[in-house]
C-alpha positions as a Markdown table, in Angstrom:
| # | Residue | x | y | z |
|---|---|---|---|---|
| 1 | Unk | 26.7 | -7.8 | 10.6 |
| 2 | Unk | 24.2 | -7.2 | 14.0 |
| 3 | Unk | 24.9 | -8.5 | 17.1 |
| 4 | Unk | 23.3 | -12.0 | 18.4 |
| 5 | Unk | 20.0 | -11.5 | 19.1 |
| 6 | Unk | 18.0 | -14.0 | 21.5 |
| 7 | Unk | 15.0 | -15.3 | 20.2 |
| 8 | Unk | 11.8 | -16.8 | 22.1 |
| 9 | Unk | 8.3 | -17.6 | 21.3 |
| 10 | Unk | 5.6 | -16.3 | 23.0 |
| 11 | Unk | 1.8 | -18.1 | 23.2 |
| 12 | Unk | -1.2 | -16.2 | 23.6 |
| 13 | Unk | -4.8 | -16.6 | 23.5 |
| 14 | Unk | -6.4 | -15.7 | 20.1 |
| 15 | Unk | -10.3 | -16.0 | 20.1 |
| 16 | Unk | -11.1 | -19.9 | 21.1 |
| 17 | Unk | -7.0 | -20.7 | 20.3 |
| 18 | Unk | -3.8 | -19.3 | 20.7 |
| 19 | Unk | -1.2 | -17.6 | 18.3 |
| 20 | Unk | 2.7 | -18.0 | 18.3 |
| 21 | Unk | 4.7 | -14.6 | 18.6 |
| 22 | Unk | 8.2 | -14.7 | 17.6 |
| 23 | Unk | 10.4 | -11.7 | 19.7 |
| 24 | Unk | 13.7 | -11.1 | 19.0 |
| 25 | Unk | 15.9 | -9.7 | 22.1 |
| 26 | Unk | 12.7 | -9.3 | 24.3 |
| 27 | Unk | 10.6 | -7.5 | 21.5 |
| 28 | Unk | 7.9 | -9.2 | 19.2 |
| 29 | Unk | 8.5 | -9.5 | 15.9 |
| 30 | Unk | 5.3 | -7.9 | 15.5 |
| 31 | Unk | 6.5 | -4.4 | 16.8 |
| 32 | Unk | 9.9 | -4.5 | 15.1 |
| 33 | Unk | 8.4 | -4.8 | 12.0 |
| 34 | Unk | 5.2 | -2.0 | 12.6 |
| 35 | Unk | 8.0 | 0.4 | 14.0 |
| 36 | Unk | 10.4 | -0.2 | 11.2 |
| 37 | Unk | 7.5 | 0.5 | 8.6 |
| 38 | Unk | 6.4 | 3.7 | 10.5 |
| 39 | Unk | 10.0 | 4.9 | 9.9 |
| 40 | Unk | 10.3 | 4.0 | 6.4 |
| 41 | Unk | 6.5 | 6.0 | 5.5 |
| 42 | Unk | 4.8 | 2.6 | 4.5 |
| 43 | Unk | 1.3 | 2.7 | 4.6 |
| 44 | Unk | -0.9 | 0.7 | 5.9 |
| 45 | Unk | 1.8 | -0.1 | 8.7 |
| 46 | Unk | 1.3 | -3.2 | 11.1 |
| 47 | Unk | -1.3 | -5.1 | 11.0 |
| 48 | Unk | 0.4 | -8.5 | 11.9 |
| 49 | Unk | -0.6 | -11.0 | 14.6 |
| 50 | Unk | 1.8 | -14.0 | 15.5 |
| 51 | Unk | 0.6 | -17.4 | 13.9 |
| 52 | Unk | -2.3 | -19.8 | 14.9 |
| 53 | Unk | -1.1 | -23.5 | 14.2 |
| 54 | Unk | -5.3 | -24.2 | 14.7 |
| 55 | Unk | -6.2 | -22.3 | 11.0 |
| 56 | Unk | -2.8 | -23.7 | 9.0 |
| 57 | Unk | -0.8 | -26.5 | 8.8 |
| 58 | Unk | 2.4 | -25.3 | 9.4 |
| 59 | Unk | 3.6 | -28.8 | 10.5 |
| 60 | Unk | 5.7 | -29.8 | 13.1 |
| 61 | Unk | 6.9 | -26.8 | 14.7 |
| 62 | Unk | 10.5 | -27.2 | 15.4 |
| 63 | Unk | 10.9 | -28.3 | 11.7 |
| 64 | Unk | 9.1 | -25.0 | 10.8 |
| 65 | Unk | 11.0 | -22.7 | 12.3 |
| 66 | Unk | 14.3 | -24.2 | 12.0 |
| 67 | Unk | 13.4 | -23.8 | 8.4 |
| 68 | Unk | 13.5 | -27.5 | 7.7 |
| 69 | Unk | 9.8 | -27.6 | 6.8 |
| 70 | Unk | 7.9 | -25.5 | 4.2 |
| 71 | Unk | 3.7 | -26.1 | 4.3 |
| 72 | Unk | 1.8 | -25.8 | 1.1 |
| 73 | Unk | 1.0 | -21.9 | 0.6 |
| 74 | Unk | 1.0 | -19.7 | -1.7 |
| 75 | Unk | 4.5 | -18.0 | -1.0 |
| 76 | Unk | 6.2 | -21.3 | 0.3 |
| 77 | Unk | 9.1 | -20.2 | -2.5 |
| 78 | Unk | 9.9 | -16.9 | -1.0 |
| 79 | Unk | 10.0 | -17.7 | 2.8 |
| 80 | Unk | 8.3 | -19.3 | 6.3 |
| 81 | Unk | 5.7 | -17.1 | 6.9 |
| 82 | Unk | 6.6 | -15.4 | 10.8 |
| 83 | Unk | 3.9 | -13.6 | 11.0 |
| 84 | Unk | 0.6 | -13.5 | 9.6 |
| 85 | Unk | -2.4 | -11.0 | 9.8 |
| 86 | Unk | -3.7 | -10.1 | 12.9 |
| 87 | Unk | -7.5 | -10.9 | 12.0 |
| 88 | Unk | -5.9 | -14.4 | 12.3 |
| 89 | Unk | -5.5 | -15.9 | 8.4 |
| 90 | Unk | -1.9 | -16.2 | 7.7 |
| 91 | Unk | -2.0 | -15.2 | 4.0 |
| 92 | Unk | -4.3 | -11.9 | 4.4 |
| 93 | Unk | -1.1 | -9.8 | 5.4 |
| 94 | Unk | 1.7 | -11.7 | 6.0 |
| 95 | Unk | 5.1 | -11.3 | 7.0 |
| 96 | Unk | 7.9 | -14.2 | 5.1 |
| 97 | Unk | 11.7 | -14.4 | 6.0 |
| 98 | Unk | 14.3 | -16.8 | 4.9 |
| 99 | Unk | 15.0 | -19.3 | 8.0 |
| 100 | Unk | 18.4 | -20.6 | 7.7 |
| 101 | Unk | 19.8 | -22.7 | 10.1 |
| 102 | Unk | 24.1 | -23.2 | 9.2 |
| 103 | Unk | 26.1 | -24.5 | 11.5 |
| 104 | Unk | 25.7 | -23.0 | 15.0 |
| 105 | Unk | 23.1 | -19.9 | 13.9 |
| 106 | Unk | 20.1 | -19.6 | 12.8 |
| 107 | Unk | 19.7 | -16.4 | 10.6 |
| 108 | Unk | 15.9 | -14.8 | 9.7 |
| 109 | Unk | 16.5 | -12.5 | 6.2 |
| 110 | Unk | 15.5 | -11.2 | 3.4 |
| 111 | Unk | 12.0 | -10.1 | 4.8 |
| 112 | Unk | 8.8 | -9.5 | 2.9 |
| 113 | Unk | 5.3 | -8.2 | 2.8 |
| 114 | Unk | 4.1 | -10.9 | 0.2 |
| 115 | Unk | 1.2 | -8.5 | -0.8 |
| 116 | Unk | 3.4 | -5.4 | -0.9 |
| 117 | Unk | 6.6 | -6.7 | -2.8 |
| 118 | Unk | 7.3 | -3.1 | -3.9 |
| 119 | Unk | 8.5 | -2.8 | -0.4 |
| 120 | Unk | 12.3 | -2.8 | 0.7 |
| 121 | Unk | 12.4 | -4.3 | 4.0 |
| 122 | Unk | 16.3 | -5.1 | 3.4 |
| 123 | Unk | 17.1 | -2.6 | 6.3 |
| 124 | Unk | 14.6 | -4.9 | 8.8 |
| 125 | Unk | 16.9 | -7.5 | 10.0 |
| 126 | Unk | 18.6 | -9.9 | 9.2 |
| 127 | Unk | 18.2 | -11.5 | 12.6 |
| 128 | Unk | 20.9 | -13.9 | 13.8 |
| 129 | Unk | 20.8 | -16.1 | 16.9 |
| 130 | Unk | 22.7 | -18.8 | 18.1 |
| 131 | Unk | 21.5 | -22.0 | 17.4 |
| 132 | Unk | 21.8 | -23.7 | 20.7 |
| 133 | Unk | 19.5 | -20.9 | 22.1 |
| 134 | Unk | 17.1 | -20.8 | 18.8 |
| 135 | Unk | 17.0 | -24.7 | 19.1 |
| 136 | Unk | 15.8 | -24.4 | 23.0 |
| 137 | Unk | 13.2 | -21.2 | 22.1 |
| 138 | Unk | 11.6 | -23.7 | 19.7 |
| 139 | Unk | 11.8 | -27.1 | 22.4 |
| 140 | Unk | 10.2 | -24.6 | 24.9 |
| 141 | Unk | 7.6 | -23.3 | 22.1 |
| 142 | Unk | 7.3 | -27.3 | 21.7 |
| 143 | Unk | 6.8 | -28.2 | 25.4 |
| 144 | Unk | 3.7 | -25.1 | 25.5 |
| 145 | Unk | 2.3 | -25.9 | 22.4 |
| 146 | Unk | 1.9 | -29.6 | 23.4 |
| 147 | Unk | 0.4 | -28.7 | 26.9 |
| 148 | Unk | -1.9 | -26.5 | 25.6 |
| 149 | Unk | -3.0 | -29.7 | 23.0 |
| 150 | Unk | -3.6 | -32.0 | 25.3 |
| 151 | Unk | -5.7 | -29.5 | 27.8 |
């Protein structure tokens, strides 16, 4: 099993919105995954952008990411989306994980390119954090998200 990673959520302006990176230890998601595709000869490679709450309803956040809410999508049975495309529509190239909160971690696994299931992406994580710090990622996401709502 890895180490502990730390996970944070990162807010940046997309177009006339914002989009929600998840990093992992300092690193977006989005560059793990594009490096760990470059070694493994997929092709196309990257692609991703974090999440815009503004074109999906991915719910309440917290719930979301602690896995305790799946939206209406076409691959709600195989995972939360964590990434989607980078044009900005979730389901055009999107990255899914299991969330799975247990008792004091929160683990991100079995990752997928829905429209590339051929792909074995069971060397790309699984990612597992600490709950009490994934919990306060997601209540400082929160705490953004909701100034940036009301401005």
């Amino acid at each position: 099993m890895r180490a502990i990673a730390t996970a944070s959520f990162v807010i940046q302006p997309f177009e006339k919105t914002y989009a929600v990176t998840p990093y992992v230890d300092g690193t977006s998601l989005v560059e793990l995954v594009s490096t760990f595709e470059s070694e493994q000869g997929f092709h196309p490679i990257g692609g991703y952008g974090g999440l815009i709450p503004a074109y999906f309803k991915y719910g309440p956040l917290d719930k979301y990411f602690l896995g305790d809410f799946k939206p209406k999508s076409c691959f709600a049975d195989r995972g939360a989306y964590l990434l989607g495309c980078d044009c900005g529509e979730v389901s055009c190239w999107p990255l899914t994980a299991q969330i799975v909160t247990r008792g004091k971690s929160v683990r991100w696994a079995e990752f997928r390119q829905e429209h590339r299931p051929e792909r074995d992406y069971s060397g790309f994580g699984p990612f597992v954090f600490e709950a009490e710090q994934y919990r306060q990622a997601v209540a400082d996401l929160l705490v953004k998200h909701s100034a940036l709502a009301e401005g």
